[in-house]
C-alpha positions as CSV (number, residue, x, y, z in Angstrom):
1,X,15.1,-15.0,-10.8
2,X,12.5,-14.8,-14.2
3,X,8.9,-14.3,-13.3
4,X,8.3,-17.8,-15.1
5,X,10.2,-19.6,-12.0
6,X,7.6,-18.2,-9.4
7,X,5.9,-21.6,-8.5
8,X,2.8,-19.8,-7.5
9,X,-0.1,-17.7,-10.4
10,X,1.2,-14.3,-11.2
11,X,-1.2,-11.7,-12.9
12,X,0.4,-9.0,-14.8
13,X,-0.5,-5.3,-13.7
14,X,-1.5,-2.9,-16.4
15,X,0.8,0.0,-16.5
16,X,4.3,1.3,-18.3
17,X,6.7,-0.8,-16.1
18,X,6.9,-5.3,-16.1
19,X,4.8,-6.0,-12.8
20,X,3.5,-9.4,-11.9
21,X,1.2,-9.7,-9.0
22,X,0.3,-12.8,-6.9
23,X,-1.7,-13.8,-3.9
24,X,0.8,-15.9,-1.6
25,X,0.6,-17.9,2.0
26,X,2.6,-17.7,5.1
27,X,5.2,-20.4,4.1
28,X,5.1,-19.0,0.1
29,X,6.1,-14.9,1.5
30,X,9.3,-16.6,3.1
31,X,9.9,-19.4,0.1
32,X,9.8,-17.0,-2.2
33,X,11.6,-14.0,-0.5
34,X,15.1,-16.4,-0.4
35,X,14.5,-18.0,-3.6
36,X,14.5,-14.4,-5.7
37,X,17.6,-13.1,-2.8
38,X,19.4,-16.2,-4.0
39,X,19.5,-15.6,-7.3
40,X,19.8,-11.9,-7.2
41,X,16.4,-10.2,-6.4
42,X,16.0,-7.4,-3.4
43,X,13.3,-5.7,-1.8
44,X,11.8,-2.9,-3.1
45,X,8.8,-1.9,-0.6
46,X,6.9,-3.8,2.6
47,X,3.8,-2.2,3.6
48,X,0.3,-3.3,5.2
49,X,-3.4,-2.8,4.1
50,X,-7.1,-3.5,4.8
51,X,-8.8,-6.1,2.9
52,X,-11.4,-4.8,1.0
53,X,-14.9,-6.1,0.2
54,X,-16.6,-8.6,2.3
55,X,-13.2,-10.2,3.1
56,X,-12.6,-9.3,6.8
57,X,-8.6,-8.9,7.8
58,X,-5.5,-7.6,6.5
59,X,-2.7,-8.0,4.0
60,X,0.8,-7.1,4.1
61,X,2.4,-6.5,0.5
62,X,6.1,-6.9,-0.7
63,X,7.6,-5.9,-3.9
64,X,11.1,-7.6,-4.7
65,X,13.0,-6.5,-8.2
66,X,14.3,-9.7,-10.2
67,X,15.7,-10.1,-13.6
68,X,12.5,-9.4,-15.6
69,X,11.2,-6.9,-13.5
70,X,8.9,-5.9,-10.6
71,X,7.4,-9.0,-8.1
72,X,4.1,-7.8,-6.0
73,X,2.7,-10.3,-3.2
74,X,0.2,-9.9,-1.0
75,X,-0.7,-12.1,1.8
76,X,-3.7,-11.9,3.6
77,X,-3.7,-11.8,7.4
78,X,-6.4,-12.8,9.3
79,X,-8.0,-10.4,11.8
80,X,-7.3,-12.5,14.8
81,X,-3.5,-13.3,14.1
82,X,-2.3,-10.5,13.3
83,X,0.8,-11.6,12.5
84,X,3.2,-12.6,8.9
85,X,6.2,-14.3,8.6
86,X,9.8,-11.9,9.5
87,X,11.8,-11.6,6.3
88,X,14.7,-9.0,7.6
89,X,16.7,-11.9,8.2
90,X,16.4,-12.5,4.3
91,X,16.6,-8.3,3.2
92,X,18.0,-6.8,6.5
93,X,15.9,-3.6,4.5
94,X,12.8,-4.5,5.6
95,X,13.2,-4.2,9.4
96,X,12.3,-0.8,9.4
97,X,9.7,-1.4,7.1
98,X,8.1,-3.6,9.1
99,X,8.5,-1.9,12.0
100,X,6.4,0.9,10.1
101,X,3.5,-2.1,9.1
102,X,2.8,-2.3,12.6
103,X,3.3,1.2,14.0
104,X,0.7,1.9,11.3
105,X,-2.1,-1.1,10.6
106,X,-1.0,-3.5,13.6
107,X,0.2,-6.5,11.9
108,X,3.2,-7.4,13.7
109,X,6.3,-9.1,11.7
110,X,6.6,-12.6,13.9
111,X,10.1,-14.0,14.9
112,X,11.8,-11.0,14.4
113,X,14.5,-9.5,16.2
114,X,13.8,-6.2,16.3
115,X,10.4,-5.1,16.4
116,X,10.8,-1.8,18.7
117,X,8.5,1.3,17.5
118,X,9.3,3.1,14.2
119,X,7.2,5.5,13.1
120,X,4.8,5.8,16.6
121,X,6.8,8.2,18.1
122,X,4.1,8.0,21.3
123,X,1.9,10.7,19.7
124,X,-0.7,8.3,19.2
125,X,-1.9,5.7,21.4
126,X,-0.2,2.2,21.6
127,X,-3.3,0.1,20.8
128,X,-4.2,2.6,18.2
129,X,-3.3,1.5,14.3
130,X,-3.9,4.8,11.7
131,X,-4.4,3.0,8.4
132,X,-7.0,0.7,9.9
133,X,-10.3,2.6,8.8
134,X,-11.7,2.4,12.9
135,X,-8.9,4.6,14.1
136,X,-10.0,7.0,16.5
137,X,-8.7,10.2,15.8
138,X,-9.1,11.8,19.3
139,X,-5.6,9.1,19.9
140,X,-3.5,11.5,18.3
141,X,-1.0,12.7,20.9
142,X,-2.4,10.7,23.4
143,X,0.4,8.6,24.0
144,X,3.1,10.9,25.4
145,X,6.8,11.0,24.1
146,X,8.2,7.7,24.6
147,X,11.7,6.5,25.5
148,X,13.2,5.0,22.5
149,X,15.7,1.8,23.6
150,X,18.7,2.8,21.8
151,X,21.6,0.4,21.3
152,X,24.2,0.9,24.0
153,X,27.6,0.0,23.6
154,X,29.6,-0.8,26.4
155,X,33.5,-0.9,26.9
156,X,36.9,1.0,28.4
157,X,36.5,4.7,26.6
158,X,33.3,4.6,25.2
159,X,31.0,7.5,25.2
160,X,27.8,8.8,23.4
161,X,27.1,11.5,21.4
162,X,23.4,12.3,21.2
163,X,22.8,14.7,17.9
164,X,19.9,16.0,17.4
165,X,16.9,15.6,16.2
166,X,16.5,19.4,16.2
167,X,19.5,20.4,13.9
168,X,21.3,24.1,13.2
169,X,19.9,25.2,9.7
170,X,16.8,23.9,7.8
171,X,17.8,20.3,7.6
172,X,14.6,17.7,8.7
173,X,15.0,15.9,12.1
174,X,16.6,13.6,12.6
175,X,17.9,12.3,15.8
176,X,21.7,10.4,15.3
177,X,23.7,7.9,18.9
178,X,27.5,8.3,18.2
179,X,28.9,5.5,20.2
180,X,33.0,6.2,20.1
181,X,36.1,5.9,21.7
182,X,38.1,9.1,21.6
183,X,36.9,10.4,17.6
184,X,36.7,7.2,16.2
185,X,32.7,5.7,15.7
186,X,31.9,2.2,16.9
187,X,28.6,2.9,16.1
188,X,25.8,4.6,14.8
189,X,22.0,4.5,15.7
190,X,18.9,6.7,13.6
191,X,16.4,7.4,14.7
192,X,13.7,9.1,12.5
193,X,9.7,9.8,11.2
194,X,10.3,12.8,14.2
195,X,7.8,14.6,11.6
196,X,5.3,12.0,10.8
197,X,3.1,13.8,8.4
198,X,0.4,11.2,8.4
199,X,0.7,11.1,4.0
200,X,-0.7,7.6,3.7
201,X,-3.9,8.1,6.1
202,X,-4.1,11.8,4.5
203,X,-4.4,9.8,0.9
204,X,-8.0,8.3,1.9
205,X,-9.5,11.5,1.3
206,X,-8.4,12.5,-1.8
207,X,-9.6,11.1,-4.9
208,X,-7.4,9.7,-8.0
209,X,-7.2,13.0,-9.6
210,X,-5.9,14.7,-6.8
211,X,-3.8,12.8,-5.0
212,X,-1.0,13.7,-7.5
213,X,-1.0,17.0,-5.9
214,X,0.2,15.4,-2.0
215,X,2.5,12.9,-4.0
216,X,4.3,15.3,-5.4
217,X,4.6,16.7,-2.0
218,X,6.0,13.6,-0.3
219,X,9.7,14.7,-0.6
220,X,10.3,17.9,-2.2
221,X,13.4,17.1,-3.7
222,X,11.8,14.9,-5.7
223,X,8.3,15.8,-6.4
224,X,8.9,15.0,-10.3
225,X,9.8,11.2,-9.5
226,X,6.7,11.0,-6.9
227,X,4.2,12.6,-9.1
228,X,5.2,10.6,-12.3
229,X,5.2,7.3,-10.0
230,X,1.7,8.2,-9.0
231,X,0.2,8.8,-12.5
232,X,1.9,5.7,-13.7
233,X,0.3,3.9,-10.6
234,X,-2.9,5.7,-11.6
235,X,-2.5,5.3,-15.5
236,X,-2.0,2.1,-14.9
237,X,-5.1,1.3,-12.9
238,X,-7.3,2.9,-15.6
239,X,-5.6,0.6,-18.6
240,X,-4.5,4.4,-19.7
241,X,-1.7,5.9,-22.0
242,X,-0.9,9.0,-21.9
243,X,0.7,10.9,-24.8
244,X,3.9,10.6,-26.3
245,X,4.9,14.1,-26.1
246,X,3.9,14.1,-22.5
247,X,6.1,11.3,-21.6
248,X,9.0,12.8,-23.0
249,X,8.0,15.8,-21.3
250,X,8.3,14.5,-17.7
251,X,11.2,12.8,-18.9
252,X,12.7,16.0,-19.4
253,X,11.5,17.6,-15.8
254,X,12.9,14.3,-14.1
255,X,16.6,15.0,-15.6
256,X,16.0,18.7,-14.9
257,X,15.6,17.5,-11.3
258,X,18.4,14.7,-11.2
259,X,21.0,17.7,-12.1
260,X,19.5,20.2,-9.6
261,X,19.8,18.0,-6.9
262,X,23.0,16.9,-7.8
263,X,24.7,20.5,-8.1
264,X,23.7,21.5,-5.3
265,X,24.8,18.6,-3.4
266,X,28.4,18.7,-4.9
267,X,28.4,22.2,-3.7
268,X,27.7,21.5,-0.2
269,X,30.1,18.3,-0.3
270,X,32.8,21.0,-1.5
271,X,31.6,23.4,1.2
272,X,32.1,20.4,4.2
273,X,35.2,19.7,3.1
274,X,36.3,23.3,3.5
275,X,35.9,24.3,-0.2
276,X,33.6,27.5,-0.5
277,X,34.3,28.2,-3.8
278,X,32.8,24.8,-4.7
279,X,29.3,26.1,-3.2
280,X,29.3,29.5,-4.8
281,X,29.8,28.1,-8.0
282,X,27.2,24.8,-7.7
283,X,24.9,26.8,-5.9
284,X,24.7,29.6,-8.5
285,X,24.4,26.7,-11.1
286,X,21.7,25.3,-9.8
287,X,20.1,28.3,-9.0
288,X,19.9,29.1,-13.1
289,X,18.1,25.5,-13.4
290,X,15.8,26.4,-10.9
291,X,15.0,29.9,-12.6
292,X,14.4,28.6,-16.2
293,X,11.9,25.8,-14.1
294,X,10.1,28.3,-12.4
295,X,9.9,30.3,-15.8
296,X,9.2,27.7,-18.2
297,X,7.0,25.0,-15.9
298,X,5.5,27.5,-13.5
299,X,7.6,26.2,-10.4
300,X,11.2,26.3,-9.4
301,X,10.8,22.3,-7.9
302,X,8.4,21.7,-10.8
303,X,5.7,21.2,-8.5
304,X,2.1,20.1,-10.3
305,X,3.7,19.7,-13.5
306,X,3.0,15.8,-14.2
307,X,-0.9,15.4,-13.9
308,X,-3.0,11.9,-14.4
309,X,-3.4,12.4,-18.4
310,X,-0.1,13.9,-19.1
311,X,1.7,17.2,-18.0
312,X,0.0,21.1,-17.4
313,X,2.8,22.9,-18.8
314,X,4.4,22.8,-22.8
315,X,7.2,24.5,-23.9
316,X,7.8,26.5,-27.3
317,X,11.2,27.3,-29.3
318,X,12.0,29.8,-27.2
319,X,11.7,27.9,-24.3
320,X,13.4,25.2,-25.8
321,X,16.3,27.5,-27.3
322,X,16.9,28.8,-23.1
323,X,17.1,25.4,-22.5
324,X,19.7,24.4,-25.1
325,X,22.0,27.1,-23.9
326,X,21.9,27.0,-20.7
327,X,23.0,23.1,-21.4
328,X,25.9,24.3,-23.3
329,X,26.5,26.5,-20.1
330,X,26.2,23.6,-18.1
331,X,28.6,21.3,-19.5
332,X,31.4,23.6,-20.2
333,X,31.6,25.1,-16.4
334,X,30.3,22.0,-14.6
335,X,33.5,20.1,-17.0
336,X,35.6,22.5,-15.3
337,X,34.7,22.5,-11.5
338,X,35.0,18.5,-11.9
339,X,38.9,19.0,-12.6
340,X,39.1,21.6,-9.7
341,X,37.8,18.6,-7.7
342,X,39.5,16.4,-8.8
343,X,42.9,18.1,-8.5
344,X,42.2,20.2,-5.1
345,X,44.2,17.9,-2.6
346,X,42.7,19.3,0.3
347,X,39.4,17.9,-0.9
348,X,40.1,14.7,-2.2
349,X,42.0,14.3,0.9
350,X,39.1,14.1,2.7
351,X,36.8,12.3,0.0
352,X,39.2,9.3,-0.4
353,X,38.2,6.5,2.0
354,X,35.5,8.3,4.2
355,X,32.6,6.7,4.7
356,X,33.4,3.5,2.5
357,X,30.6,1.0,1.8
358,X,31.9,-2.3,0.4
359,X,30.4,-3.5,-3.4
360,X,29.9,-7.3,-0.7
361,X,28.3,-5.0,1.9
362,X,25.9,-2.7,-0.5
363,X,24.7,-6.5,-2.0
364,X,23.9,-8.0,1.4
365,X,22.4,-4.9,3.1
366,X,20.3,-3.5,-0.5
367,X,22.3,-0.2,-1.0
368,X,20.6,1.3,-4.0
369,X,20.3,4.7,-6.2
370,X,23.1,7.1,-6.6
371,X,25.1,5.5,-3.4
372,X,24.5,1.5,-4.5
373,X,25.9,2.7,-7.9
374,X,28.9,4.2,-6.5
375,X,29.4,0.7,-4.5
376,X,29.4,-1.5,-7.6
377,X,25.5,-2.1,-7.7
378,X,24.8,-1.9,-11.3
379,X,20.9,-1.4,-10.7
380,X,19.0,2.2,-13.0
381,X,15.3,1.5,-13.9
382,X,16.7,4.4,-17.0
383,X,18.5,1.1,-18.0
384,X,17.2,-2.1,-17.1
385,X,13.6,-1.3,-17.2
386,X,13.3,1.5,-19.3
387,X,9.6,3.1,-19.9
388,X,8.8,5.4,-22.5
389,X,10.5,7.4,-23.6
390,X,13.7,6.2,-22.3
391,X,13.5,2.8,-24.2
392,X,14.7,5.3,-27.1
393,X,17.1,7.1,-24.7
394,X,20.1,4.9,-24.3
395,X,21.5,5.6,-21.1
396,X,25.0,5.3,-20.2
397,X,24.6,3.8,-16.4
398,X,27.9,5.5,-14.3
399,X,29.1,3.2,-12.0
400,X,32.1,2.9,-9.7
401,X,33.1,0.0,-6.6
402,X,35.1,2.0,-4.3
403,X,32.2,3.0,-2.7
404,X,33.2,6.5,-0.8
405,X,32.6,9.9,-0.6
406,X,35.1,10.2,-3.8
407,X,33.1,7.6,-5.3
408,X,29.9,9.2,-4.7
409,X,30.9,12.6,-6.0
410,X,31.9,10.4,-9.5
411,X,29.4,9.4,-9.8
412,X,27.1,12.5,-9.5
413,X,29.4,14.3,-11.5
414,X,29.1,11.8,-14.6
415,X,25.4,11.9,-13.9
416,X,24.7,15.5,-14.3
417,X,27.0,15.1,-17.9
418,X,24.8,12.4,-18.7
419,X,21.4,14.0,-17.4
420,X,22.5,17.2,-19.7
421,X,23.5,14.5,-22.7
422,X,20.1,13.2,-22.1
423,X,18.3,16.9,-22.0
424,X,19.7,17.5,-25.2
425,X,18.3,14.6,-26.8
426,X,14.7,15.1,-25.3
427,X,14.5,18.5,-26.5
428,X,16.0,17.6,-30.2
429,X,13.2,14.7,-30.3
430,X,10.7,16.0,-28.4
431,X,6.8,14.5,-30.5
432,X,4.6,17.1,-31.8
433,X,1.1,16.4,-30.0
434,X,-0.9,17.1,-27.2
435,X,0.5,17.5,-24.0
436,X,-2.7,16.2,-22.0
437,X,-5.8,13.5,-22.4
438,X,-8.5,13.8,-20.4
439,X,-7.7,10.7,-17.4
440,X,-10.9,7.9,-17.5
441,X,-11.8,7.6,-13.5
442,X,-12.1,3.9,-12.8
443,X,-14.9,3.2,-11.6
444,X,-14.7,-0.2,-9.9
445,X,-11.7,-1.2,-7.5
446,X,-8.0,-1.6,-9.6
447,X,-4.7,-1.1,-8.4
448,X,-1.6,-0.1,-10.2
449,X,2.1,0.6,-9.5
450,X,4.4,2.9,-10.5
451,X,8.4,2.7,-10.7
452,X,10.4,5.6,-11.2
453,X,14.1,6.0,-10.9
454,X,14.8,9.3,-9.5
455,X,17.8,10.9,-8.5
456,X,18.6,9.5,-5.1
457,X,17.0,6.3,-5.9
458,X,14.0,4.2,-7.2
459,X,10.7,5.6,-6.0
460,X,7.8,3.2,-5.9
461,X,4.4,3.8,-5.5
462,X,1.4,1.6,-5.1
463,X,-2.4,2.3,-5.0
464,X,-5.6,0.6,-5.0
465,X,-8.4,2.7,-5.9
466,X,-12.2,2.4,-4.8
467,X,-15.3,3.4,-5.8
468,X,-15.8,6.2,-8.5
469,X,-12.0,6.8,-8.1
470,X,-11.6,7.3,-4.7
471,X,-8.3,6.4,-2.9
472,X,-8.8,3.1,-0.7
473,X,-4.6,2.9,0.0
474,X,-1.6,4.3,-1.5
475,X,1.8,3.3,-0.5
476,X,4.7,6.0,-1.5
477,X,8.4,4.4,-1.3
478,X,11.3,6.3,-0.7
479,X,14.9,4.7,-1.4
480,X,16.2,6.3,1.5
481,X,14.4,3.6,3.6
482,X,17.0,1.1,2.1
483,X,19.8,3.6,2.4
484,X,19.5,4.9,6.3
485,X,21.1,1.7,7.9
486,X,23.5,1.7,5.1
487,X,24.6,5.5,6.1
488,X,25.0,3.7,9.7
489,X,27.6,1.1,9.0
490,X,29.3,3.6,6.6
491,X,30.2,5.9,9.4
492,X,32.1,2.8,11.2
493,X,36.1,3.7,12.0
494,X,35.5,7.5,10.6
495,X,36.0,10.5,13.2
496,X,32.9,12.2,14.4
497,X,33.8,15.3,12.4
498,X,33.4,13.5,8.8
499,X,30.1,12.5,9.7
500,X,28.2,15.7,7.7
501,X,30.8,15.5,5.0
502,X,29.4,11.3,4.7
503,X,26.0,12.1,5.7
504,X,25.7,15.0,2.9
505,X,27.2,12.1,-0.1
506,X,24.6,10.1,0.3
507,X,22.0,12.9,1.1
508,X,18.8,11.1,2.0
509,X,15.5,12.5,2.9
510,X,14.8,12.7,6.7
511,X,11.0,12.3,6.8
512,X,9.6,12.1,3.0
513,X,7.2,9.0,3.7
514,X,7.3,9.5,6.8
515,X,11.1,8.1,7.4
């Protein structure tokens, strides 16, 4: 679906990425949810707000990703109906997500089937809403725990397995219902936001300068993709550009991040399937990356590095020369531990056909990032959208349909080749310039989004801005809020003991946004 088939006005939003905005009605949010799924559109994000000005009432937002880029609508909600129309029946996605819109600002999703508690928890009280700007804070933990209504499933030789949501190690929480007959999983049920950090209500006191600093905090593991979403959002909303050389800058720290992530993932893929070697050797790999980034950027997660204006650290020729080198280091032993992968039959016998997710199954359900590429979904804002400076950049897109753990390990392999392919470049080309501009503070309300394709996924983030820069509501998206129910049916027919091996593939956060 084109933007110039949207029967309603759309307003394009300042800012590095195509996004049209549009103020919509009940009947319009539904119309014009099926008419972009029908011809190939998906959600992106769902989330609530406060009206601002003298308007009293709400609004509830979507973003949906058609052919010529990014869709915002907003429809208002009056104060007295609470209520907008269900769309999960449309992007099964957004259940969750608007579960989380009334957990959080009380506008409840009508006709829809599932509207138990998301993010609630019982820590704060049941008429209580934290984004609306009367919340009494004295609620919090006022509720008591409450007794989530799992999904039971009955039948001759079924059984539960409760794990979690404390786990062995230093993984998040994350509590996971195994219902199975002997090994074999009928079912899985999640249930997260066990650490609700409170990030969206904690965003009202910052101002647009700052905020960068708890963006980048939102899920560690991708702090670059948050933080450069969050200036575009903000550059946006102040009709700014910064410079060149600081674009290809954070370019650079976002692929630097893609191929941490990914080496130490394949590491611990190797290490579930009973392959130390595998995570001695990723591990130390990634370990160098994280070394030169704490050297060269001032942190080994390249935390603060991307700023409103541009980026806080520049690199010279020596820095540039490490980085070269270690590249060359990179592809030459990362080259190799693919074909020990590939060849070790132990491991590819249990990568091969665990935790399969169908290309026709990814489409319905909105499998994206890393995972939906591995099950045929063609989707990398790198390459259908591409901002500056990958517009210059090329990017070969790796793809594969069988959609399993051996798929998903293809296709972080060829990613890291490509990330390091794409390094390479950025450093050869890198603009002379000035790393930073001083960042013009709007002073009257804007908004502005930003799109960023990190390395599990898309992150979107949306903010609208206040007086004298102040925050009035920013919305932080994390792909993993498309991928969770996906991890759920992937699990189906697998034994109980592959569930880390799947789990760790598609390696989603556990509470970045508050999941």
């Amino acid at each position: 679906m084109k933007i110039e088939e949207f029967p309603i006005d759309m307003t394009p939003v300042a800012g590095a990425m195509p996004v049209w905005r549009g103020i919509v009605d009940a009947e319009q949010w539904r119309n014009l949810a099926q008419q972009a799924r029908s011809k190939g559109g998906r959600i992106v994000a769902l989330w609530g707000s406060e009206v601002a000005g003298e308007e009293q009432g709400f609004a509830v937002h979507m973003t949906l990703a058609v052919q010529s880029g990014l869709v915002w609508l907003e429809l208002r909600v009056p104060a007295p109906r609470p209520e907008f129309p269900d769309v999960s029946d449309i992007f099964p996605a957004a259940n969750r997500m608007q579960r989380a819109v009334f957990d959080l600002i009380g506008l409840r999703a009508a006709g829809a089937e599932d509207n138990r508690q998301w993010l609630r928890h019982g820590v704060w009280a049941a008429h209580e809403f934290p984004l609306r700007s009367a919340f009494n804070t004295s609620s919090i933990y006022a509720g008591g725990l409450d007794q989530y209504p799992f999904v039971q499933v009955r039948g001759d030789g079924v059984h539960e397995i409760p794990v979690g949501p404390v786990h062995a190690g230093t993984i998040e929480s994350g509590h996971f219902r195994f219902s199975v007959v002997g090994e074999r999983v009928l079912r899985l049920e999640e249930r997260l936001a066990y650490k609700h950090k409170g990030i969206e209500k904690r965003f009202e006191s910052f101002g647009i300068l700052d905020g960068v600093r708890l963006a980048g905090r939102v899920s560690g593991d991708s702090t670059v993709a948050y933080a450069w979403a969050y200036c575009m959002a903000a550059e946006g909303a102040a009709f700014f550009a910064p410079p060149e050389r600081a674009q290809w800058l954070r370019a650079l720290l976002l692929e630097r991040e893609r191929i941490a992530n990914h080496l130490g993932d394949l590491g611990f893929l190797a290490n579930d399937a009973g392959l130390a070697f595998g995570l001695a050797q990723m591990s130390r790999l990634k370990e160098d990356m994280l070394r030169i980034n704490g050297a060269l950027f001032g942190h080994r997660y390249l935390m603060d590095a991307i700023v409103p204006g541009g980026v806080t650290r520049d690199i010279d020729a020596a820095g540039i020369q490490a980085m070269r080198a270690q590249i060359g280091t990179l592809r030459t032993e990362v080259r190799g531990l693919k074909v020990i992968f590939d060849e070790h039959p132990g491991l590819q016998d249990r990568f091969i056909a665990a935790g399969r997710v169908s290309p026709e199954l990814a489409d319905q359900l909105g499998l994206c990032g890393l995972a939906g590429r591995a099950s045929g979904m063609s989707w990398d804002l790198r390459v259908q959208f591409p901002s500056e400076p990958y517009d210059e950049l090329n990017v070969r897109m790796a793809t594969h349909r069988n959609g399993d753990v051996a798929a998903r390990v293809t296709v972080r392999f060829e990613e890291v080749m490509e990330s390091l392919d794409l390094c390479w470049v950025l450093l050869d080309r890198l603009p002379r310039g000035e790393i930073r501009a001083e960042f013009p503070i709007p002073i009257d309300r804007s908004t502005g989004v930003g799109w960023v394709e990190g390395w599990r996924g898309e992150v979107l983030v949306a903010l609208e801005t206040g007086p004298g820069g102040s925050l009035r509501r920013v919305h932080p998206h994390d792909p993993s809020w498309q991928n969770w129910p996906l991890l759920e049916h992937a699990v189906i027919g697998n034994i109980v003991p592959d569930f880390p091996l799947i789990n760790k593939s598609f390696n989603l956060t556990y509470s970045g946004v508050d999941l």
